[in-house]
C-alpha positions in Angstrom: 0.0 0.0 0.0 2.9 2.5 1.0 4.4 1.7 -3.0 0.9 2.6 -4.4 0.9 5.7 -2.7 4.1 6.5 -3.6 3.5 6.2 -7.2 0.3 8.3 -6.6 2.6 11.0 -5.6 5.0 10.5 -8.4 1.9 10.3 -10.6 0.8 13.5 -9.4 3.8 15.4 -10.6 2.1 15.8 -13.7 -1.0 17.0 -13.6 0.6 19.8 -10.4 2.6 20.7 -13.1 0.2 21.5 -16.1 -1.6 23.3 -13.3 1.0 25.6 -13.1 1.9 26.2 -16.5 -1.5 28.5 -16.6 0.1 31.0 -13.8 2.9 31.0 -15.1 2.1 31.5 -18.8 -0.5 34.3 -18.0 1.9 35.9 -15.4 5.7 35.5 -16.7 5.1 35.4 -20.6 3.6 37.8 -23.5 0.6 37.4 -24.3 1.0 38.3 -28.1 3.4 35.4 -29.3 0.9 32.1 -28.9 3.0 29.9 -31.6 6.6 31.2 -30.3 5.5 29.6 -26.5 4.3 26.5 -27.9 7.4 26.2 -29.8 9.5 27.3 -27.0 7.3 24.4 -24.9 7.5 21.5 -27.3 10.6 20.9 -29.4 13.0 21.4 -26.1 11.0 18.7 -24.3 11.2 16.7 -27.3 14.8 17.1 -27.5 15.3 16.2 -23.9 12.9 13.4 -24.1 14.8 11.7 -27.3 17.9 11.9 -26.1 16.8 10.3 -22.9 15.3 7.4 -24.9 17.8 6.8 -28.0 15.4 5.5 -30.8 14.3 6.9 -34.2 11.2 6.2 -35.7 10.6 3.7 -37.5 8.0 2.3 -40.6 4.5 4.0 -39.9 5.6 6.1 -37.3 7.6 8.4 -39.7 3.9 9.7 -40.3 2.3 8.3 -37.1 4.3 10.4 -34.9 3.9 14.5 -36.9 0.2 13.9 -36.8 0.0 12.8 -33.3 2.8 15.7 -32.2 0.2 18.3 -34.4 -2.8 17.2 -32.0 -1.5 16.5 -28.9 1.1 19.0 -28.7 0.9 21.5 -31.7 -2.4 23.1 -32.0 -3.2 21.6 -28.2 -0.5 24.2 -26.7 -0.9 26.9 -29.1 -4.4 26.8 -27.6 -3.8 26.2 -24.6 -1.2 29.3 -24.4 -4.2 30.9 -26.4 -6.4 30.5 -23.7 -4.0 30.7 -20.6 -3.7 34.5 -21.8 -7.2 35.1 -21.5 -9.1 33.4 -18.9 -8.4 33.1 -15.2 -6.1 30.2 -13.9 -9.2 28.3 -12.6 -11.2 29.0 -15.3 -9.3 27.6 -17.9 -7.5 24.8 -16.1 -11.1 23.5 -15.3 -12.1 23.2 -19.0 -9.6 20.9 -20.1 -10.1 19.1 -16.9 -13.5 17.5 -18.7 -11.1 15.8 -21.1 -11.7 12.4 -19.4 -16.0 13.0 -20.3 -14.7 14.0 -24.1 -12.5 11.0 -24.8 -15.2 9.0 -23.3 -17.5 10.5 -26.2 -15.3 9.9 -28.7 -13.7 5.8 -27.5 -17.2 4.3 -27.2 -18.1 4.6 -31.2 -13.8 5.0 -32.3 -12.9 2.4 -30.0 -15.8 0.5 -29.0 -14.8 1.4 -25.9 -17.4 1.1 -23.2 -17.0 3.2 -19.9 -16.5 0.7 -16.5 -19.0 2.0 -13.7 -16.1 2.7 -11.3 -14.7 4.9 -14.3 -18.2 6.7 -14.2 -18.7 6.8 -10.5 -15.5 9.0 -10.8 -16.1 11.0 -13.5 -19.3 11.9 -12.2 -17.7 13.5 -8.9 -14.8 14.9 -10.7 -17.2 16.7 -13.0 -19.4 17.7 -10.0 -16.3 19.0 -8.6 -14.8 21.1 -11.6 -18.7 22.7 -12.2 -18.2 23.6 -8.9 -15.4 25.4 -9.9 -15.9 26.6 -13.3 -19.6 28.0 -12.8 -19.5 29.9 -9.4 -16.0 31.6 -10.0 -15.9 35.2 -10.2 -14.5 37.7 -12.8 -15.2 38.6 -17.1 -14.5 35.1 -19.5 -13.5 35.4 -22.2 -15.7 33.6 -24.8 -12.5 33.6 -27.6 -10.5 32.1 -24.4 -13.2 29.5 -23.8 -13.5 28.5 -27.2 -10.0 27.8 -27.2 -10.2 25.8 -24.3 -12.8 23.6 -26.0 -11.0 23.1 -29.5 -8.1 22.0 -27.4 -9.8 19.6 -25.5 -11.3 17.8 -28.3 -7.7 18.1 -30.1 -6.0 16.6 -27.7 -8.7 14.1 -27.2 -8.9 12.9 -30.5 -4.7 12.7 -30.6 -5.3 10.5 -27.2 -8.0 8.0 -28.8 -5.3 7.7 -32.3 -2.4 7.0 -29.8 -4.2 4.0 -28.3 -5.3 2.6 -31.5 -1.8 2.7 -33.0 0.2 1.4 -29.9 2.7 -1.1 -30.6 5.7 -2.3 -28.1 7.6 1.0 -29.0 8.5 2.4 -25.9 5.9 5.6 -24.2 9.0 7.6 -23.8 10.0 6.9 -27.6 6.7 7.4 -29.0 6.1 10.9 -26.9 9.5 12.1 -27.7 9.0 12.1 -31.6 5.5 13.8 -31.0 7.1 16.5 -29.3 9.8 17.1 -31.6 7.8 16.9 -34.5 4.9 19.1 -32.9 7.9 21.5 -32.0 9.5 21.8 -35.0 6.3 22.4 -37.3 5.7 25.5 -34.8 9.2 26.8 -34.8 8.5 26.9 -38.6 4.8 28.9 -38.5 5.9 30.4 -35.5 8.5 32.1 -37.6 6.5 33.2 -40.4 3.7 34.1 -38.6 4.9 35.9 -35.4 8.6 36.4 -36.6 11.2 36.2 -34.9 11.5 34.5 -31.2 10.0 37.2 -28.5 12.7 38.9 -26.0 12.0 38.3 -22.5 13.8 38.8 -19.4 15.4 36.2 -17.2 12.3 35.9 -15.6 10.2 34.7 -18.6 13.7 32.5 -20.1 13.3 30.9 -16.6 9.4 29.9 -17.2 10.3 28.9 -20.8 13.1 26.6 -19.6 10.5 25.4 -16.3 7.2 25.1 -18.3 9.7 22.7 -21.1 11.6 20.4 -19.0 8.8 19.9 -15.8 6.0 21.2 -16.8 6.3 18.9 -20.4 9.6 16.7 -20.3 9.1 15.8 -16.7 5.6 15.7 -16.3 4.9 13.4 -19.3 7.6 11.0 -17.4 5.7 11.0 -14.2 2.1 10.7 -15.9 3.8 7.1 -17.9 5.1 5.8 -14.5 1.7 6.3 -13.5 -0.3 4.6 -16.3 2.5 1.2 -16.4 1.9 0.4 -12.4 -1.4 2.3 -11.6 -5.1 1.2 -12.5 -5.9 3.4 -15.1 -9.1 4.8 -13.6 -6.7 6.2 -10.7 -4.2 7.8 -13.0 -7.0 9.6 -14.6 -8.5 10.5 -11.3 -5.4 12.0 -10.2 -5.6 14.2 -13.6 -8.2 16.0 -11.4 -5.6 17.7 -9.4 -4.9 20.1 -12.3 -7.9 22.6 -11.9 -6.9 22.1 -8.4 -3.5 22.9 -8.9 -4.9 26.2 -11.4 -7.4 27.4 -8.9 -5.3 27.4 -5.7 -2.2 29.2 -8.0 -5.0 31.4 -9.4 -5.5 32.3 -6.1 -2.1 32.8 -4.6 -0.3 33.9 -7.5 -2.9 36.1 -9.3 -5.2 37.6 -6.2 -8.2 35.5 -7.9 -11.4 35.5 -5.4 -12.7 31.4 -4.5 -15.6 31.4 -3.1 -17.1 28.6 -1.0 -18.6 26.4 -3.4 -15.2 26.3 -5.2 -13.5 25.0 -1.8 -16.2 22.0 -1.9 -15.6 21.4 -5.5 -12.1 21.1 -4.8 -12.8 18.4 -1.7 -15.3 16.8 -4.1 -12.0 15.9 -7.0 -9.4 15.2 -3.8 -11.8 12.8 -1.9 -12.5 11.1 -5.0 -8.7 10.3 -5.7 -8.5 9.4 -2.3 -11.1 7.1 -2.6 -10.1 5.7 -6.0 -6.7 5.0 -5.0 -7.5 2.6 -2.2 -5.9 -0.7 -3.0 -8.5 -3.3 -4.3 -8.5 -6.6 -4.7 -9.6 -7.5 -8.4 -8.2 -4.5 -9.6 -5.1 -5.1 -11.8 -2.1 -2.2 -12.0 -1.0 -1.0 -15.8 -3.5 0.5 -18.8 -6.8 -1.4 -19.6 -9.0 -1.7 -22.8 -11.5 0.5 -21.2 -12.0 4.2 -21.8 -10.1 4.8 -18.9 -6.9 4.3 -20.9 -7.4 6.6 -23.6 -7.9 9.2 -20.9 -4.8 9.1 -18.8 -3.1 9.0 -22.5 -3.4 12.8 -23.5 -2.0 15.8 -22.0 -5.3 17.0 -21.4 -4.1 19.2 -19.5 -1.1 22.2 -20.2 
């Protein structure tokens, strides 16, 4: 039991981490340079990641791996930077919590994939929980910054659902490291004839660059694999949950955003239901299942 909450911690890394990369984007970086910090985000992680693992692609995945980068790291940060800029932390950390109710849509006619009732038990309290959240905070949205919260749920939900059918024994950290690149590189390229050249910012911002690339991306993606090889896959995706945590207690701290009471139950509502997921059981088997589950904990759903 002490090893499973251990990897729970070391699962958690991840999705603390994406949390955080809404603060810090809408606090530390411009807000007129979208394609320049997804760039700046992707292809160093990439990088990092690929050198760590050693492998080329190979066969299919000289195409497999570009379109896969495109939607689950591409357009999903350009939008997620998008939308970073213009709504509150909790706001739009909360939106692209609802990932695991998207790729659920889409896996039961892609994938056949029907959802277990323990999955839905805990999706239906985690959504409870970010409602909470996203409905009773205060403050203007943004309807261009929600929007772009949407598209890059679905985006990334759609690259998740591909990246389980076209799994093979190639390792996770192989397979995310060519995404990244290739996502990376493709925006360096638009990046540059759309926005021009890279934005100046202070040691400040180059230290939120370098921090959102190699934790909130490079390091985080490590932690979330850990998770899904020796973790249930309804827990990992559970413990997703504690991104719009993560956004609305930054939002909070960091940005002087108001949370109001039904927030704080909202947020009790997503940690009780980790807690309670997590508990070892007996019939329950570690690593990713067939079940929707698994597409779920795949994506980056969140930044």
């Amino acid at each position: 039991m002490e090893d499973k909450w251990r990897l729970v911690a070391v699962t958690a890394v991840a999705p603390v981490a994406w949390g955080a990369t809404y603060v810090v984007t809408r606090h530390l970086l411009p807000a007129d340079t979208p394609l320049w910090g997804a760039a700046l985000r992707a292809l160093p992680a990439g990088l990092l990641l690929w050198a760590l693992a050693r492998r080329r692609p190979r066969g299919e995945w000289w195409w497999k791996a570009p379109l896969l980068g495109m939607l689950n790291f591409g357009a999903f940060f350009v939008l997620v930077y998008v939308a970073a800029q213009l709504l509150p932390s909790s706001i739009a950390s909360s939106i692209m919590a609802l990932a695991p109710l998207a790729l659920a849509g889409l896996a039961w006619p892609l994938l056949a994939q029907r959802p277990t009732v323990r999955w839905a038990l805990g999706a239906i309290a985690g959504l409870v929980g970010v409602l909470l959240v996203i409905g009773l905070g205060s403050g203007s949205v943004s309807a261009v910054g929600v929007a772009a919260s949407v598209v890059a749920l679905f985006a990334s939900s759609l690259g998740a659902i591909l990246t389980t059918r076209w799994r093979d024994e190639t390792p996770l950290l192989a397979t995310t490291s060519w995404q990244l690149t290739a996502g990376g590189a493709v925006l360096v390229v638009v990046a540059g004839v759309s926005e021009g050249p890279p934005p100046r910012v202070d040691a400040a911002g180059l230290t939120a660059y370098a921090g959102i690339a190699v934790i909130a991306t490079a390091l985080a993606f490590v932690c979330w694999f850990t998770g899904l090889r020796h973790l249930p896959a309804g827990t990992v995706g559970l413990i997703g949950l504690l991104n719009p945590v993560t956004g609305v207690l930054l939002g909070v701290v960091v940005g002087g955003e108001s949370l109001v009471l039904p927030q704080v139950l909202g947020i009790l509502l997503v940690l009780g239901a980790i807690a309670v997921t997590s508990r070892s059981r007996g019939r329950e088997r570690p690593g990713p299942s067939r079940e929707v589950t698994t597409a779920a904990s795949h994506g980056p759903s969140s930044p």
